[in-house]
C-alpha positions in Angstrom: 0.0 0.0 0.0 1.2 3.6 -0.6 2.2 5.8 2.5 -0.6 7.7 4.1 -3.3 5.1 3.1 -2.9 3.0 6.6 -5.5 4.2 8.3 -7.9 3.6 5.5 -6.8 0.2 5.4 -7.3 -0.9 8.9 -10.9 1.2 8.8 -11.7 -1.3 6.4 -10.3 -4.5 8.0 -12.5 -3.5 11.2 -15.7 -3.0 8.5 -15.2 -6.5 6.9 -15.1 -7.9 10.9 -18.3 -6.1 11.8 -19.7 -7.1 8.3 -19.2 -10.4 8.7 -21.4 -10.9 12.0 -24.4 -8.2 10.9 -27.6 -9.9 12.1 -29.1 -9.7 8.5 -26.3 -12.0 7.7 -26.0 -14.6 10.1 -29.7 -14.9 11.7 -31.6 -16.3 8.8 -29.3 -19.2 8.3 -30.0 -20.7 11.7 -33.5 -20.0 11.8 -35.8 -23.2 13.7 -38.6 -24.2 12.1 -42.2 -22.9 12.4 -44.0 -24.9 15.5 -47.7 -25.6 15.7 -48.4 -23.3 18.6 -47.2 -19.1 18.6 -43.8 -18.2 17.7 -42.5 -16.0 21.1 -39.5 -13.9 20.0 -37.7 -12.7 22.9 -34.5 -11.2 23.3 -31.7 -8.9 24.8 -28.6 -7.1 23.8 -26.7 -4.3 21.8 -28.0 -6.6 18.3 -30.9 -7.4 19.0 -33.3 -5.6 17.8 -31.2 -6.0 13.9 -31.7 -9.6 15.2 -35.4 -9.4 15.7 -35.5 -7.5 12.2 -33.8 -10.6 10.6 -36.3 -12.9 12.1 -39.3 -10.5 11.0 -37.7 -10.8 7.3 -37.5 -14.5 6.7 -40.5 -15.8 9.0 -43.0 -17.6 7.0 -45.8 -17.2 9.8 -46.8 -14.2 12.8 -45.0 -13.7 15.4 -45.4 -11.6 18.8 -42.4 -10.9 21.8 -40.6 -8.4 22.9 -36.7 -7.4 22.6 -34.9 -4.9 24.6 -31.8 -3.4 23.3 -29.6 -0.3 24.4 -30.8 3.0 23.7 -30.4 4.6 20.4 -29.6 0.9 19.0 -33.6 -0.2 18.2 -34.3 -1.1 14.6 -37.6 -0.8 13.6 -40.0 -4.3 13.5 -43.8 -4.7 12.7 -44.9 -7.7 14.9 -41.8 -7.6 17.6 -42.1 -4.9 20.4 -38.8 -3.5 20.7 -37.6 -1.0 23.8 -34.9 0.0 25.0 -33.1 0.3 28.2 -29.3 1.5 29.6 -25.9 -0.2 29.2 -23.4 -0.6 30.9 -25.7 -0.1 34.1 -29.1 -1.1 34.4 -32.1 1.6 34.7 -36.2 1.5 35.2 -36.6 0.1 31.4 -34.2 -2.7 32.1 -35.5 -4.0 34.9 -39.3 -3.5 33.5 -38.0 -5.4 30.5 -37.1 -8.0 32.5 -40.2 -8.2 34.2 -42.6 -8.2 30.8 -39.9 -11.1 28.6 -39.9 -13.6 31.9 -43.8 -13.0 32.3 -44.1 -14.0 28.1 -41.9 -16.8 29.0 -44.2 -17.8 31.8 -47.4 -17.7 29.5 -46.1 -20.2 26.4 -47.4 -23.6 26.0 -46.3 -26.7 25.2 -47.2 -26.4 21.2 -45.4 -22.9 21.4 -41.6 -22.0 19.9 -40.1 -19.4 22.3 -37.2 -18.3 19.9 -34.2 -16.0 22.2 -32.3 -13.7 20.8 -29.1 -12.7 22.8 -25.8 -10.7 22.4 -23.5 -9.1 24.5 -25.5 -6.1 26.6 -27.9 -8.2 28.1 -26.8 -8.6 31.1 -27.6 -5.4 31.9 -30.5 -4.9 29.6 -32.4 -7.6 31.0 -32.3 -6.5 34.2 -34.7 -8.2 37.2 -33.3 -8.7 40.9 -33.9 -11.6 42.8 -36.7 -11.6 45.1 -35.7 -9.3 48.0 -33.2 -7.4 45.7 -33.9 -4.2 44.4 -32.6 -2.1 41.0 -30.2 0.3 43.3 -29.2 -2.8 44.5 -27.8 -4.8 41.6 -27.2 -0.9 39.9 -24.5 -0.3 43.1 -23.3 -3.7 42.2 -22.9 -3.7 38.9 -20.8 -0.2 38.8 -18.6 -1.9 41.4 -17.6 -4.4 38.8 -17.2 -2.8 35.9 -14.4 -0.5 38.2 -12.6 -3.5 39.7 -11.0 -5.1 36.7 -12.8 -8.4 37.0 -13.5 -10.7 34.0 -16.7 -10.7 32.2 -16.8 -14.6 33.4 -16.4 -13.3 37.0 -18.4 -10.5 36.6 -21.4 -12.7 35.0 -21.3 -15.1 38.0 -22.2 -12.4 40.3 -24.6 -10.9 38.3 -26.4 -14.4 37.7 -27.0 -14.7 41.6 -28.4 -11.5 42.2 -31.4 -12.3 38.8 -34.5 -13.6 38.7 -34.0 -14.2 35.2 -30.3 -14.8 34.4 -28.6 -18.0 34.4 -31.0 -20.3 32.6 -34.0 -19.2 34.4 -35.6 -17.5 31.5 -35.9 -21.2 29.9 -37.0 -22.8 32.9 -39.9 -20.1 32.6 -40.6 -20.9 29.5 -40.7 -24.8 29.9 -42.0 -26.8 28.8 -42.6 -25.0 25.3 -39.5 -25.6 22.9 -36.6 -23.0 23.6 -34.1 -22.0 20.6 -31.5 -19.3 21.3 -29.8 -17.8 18.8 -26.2 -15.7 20.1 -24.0 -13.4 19.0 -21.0 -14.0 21.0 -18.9 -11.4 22.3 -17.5 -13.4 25.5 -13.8 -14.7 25.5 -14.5 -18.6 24.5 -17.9 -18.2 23.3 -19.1 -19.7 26.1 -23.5 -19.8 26.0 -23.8 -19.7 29.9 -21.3 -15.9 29.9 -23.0 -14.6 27.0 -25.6 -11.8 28.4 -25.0 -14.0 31.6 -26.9 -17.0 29.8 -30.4 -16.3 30.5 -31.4 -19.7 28.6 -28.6 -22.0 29.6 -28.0 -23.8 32.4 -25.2 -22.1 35.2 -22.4 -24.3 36.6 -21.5 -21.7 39.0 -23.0 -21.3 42.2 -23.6 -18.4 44.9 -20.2 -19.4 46.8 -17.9 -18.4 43.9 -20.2 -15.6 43.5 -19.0 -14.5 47.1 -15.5 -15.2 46.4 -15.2 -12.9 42.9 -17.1 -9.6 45.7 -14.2 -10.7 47.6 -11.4 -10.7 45.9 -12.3 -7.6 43.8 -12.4 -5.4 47.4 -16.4 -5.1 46.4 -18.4 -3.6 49.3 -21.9 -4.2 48.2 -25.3 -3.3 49.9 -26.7 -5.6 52.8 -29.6 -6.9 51.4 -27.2 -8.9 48.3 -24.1 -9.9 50.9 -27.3 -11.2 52.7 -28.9 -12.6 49.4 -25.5 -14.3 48.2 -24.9 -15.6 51.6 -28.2 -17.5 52.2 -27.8 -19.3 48.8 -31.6 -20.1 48.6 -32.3 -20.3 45.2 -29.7 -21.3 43.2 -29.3 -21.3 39.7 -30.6 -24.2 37.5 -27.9 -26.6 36.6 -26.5 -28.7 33.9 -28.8 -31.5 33.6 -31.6 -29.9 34.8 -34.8 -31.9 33.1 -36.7 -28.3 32.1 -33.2 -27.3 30.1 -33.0 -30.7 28.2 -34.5 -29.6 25.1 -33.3 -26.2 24.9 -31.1 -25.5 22.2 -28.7 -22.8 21.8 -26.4 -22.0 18.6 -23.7 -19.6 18.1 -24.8 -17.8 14.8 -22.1 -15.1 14.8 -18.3 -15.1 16.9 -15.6 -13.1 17.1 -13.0 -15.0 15.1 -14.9 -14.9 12.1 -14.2 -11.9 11.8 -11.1 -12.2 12.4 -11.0 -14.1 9.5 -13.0 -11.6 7.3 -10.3 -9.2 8.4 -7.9 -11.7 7.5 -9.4 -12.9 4.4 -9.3 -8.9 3.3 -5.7 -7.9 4.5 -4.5 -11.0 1.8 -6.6 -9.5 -1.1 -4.6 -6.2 -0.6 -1.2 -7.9 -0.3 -0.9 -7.9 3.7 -0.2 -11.1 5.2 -2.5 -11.3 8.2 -1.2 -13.0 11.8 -4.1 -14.1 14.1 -2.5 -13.7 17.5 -6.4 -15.1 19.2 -9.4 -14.3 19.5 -9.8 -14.7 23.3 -7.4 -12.3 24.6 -8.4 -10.7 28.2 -6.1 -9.2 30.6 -5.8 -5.4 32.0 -5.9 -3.2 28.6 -3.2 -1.2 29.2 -0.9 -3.9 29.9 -2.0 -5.7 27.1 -1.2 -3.0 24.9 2.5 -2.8 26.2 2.6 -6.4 25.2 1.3 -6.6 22.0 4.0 -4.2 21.0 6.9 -6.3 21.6 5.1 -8.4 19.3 4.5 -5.6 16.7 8.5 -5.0 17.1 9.5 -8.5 16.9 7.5 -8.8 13.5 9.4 -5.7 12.0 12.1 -8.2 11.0 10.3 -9.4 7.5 10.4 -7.4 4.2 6.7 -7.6 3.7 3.8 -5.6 5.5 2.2 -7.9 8.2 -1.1 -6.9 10.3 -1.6 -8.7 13.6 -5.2 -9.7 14.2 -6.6 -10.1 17.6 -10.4 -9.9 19.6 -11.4 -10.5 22.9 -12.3 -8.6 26.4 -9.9 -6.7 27.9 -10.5 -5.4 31.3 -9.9 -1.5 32.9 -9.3 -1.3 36.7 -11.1 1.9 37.4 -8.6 4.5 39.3 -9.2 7.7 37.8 -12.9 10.4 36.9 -11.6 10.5 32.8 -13.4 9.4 30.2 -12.4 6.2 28.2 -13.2 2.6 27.3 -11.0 -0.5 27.1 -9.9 -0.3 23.9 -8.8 3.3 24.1 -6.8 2.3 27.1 -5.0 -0.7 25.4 -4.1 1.8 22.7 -2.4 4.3 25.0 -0.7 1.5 26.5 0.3 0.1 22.8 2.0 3.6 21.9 3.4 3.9 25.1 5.1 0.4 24.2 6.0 1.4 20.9 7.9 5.1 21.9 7.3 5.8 18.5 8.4 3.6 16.4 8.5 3.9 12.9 6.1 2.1 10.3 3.8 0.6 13.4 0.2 1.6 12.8 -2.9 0.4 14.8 -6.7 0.6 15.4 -8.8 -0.8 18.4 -12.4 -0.6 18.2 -15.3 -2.2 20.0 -17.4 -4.0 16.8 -20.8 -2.3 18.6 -19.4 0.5 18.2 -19.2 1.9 21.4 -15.8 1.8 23.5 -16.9 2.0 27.1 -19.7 4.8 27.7 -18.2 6.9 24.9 -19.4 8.2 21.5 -16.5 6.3 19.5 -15.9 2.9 18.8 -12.3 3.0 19.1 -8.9 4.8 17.9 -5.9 4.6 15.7 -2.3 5.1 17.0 0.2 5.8 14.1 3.7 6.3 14.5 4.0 10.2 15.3 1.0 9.5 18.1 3.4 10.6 21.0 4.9 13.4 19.3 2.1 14.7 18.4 0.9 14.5 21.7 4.1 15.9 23.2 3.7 19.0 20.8 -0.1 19.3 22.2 1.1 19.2 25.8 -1.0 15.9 26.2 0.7 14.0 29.1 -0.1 10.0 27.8 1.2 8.5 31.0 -0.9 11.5 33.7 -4.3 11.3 31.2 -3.7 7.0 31.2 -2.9 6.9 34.8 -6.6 8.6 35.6 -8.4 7.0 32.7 -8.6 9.8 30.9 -7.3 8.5 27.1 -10.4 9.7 25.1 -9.0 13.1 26.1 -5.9 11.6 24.4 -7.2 10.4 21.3 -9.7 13.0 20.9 -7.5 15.8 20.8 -5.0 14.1 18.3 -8.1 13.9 15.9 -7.7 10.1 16.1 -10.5 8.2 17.2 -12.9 6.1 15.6 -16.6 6.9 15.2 -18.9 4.6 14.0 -22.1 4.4 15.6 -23.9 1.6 16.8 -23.0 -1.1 14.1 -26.3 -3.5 15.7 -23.9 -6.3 16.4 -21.4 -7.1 18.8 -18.5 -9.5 18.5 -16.5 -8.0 21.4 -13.0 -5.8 20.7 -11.3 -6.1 17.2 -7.7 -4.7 17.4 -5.5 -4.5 14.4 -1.6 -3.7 13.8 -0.1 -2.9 10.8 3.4 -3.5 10.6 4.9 -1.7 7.3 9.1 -2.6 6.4 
């Protein structure tokens, strides 16, 4: 490629990734088929609603259900209701949500096909405590984690303890009508029980590792869930639980492929593409420093290379700034790479939104810390209080998309030119 044209070619590796896992695309393929009862469409997350809008497209009968997805991410559908509710932390139209998909579980029949649609958001899009639990509750909770660094494993495990409708117990509702989920995955593994905290699959974990993560993390949360989580009552339905046996769930969209769309289109324009997982977690920042030792260790070949890599990285919360993960493990990747020369890179998050912000993501090119320097921008003081949109934002760098209506979890790119 000619100099001055990198950017444009990683904005178009992250397009074929987010292309390759549009709803439109991989819904239909998987679709069940018609039963002899009411077709229930329910579902939760950042895609769902473009997921609903599939279904609505290639149904050969009616439908009815109801959808919530994060606000200013609804698509518009004829026969599915479809609201929307806040993300990261849950509000008033998650929780009623919550309440209205579990009672349209409750109310299908045998004859009936409940059809759940899920992607990543829906944990806290769907959104009903426990029984003695209240939204402040699991709202105080759920800000807690997203500042402590935990995992989205660990962080789904607590969250699953403190629903009434997480953790398979939206298909035990629904039982003992027949139970398809369809998922866009945008978990680390692609694991159906971390996904939106697995609302329709059955939960290995149980309320005393739920304990251990508020532990660990230094979490302090409200009385009424350290006494909820401590008096284990009602525990989550299990593997081999009879009213989960024939509930089936497939992966219709994942984040490695696309990776290999990405890949796939870094070959056509002459860049050999390296696919370093897709499954990467760790703190961002720190990722970032690592990942460039591996962009420097690949300068030593004569032909351009891109590394290729997805995942969930994590951000301990220390600082009030403004920033999401992927902006972070950017900072920490230019930090890494003290400017060195041909090294270009983009980290987005494939919804489109990197944290709470309005971008997806941002570039670092080689200059990125000069130009900062020049700006009086001090990377290390603005990462060190989580304050790297600032960063990005005044270089002119970041990446705006809007909401893409899928989610396939953080797509990072570096281009490594001889």
């Amino acid at each position: 490629m000619k100099p001055g044209e990198e950017k444009h070619f990683l904005r178009r590796l992250l397009n074929a990734g987010i292309d390759a896992a549009l709803p439109a695309k991989v819904v239909p393929p998987f679709l069940p088929k018609p039963p002899k009862g009411r077709t229930i469409v329910l579902g939760a997350g950042k895609a769902s609603a473009a997921m609903a809008k599939a279904v609505e497209d290639n149904w050969p009968g009616t439908l009815e259900g109801l959808v919530v997805t994060r606000y200013g991410h609804a698509v518009g559908c004829s026969q599915i209701e479809i609201v929307e509710a806040a993300h990261p932390v849950p509000d008033e139209n998650s929780e009623a949500a919550g309440r209205r998909v579990l009672a349209l579980a409750k109310d299908a029949g045998a004859d009936d096909l409940v059809l759940c649609l899920i992607s990543g958001g829906g944990s806290a899009l769907l959104s009903l405590p426990a029984p003695g639990l209240t939204l402040a509750d699991k709202q105080v909770v759920n800000k807690a984690l997203l500042a402590s660094g935990a995992g989205i494993t660990e962080m789904n495990t607590v969250r699953k303890h403190l629903s009434a409708i997480k953790g398979g117990r939206l298909a035990v509702a629904a039982f003992p009508a027949r139970v398809v989920t369809l998922l866009i995955s945008d978990v680390p593994g692609d694991d159906p029980a971390v996904i939106a905290s697995g609302p329709t699959v059955a939960d290995a974990s149980s309320f005393a590792e739920a304990r251990e993560i508020v532990t660990r993390y230094g979490i302090d949360p409200p009385r009424s869930v350290t006494a909820h989580l401590a008096a284990a009552r009602d525990e989550t339905p299990k593997p081999g639980d009879e009213r989960l046996a024939g509930a089936v769930t497939r992966v219709v969209a994942a984040p490695m492929a696309s990776l290999n769309a990405a890949a796939d289109l870094a070959r056509e324009l002459g860049v050999t593409p390296v696919i370093l997982g897709d499954a990467i977690e760790g703190e961002a920042r720190d990722v970032g420093r690592a990942m460039a030792e591996d962009a420097l260790a690949a300068r030593t070949g004569g032909a351009p290379v891109v590394l290729l890599s997805g995942g969930e990285t994590t951000v301990t919360v220390r600082g009030k700034g403004r920033g999401g993960r992927n902006s972070e493990f950017l900072a920490g990747l230019a930090l890494g790479l003290g400017g060195a020369a041909g090294i270009f890179a983009l980290a987005a998050d494939t919804d489109g939104i990197d944290g709470s912000e309005d971008n997806a993501g941002a570039f670092v090119i080689p200059d990125t810390l000069q130009r900062a320097l020049s700006k009086g921008i001090d990377v290390e003081a603005l990462l060190a209080k989580n304050d790297v949109y600032s960063l990005f934002s005044g270089l002119g760098d970041l990446v705006v998309t809007g909401p893409t209506l899928t989610n396939v979890n953080d797509f990072r790119a570096i281009l490594v030119t001889p």
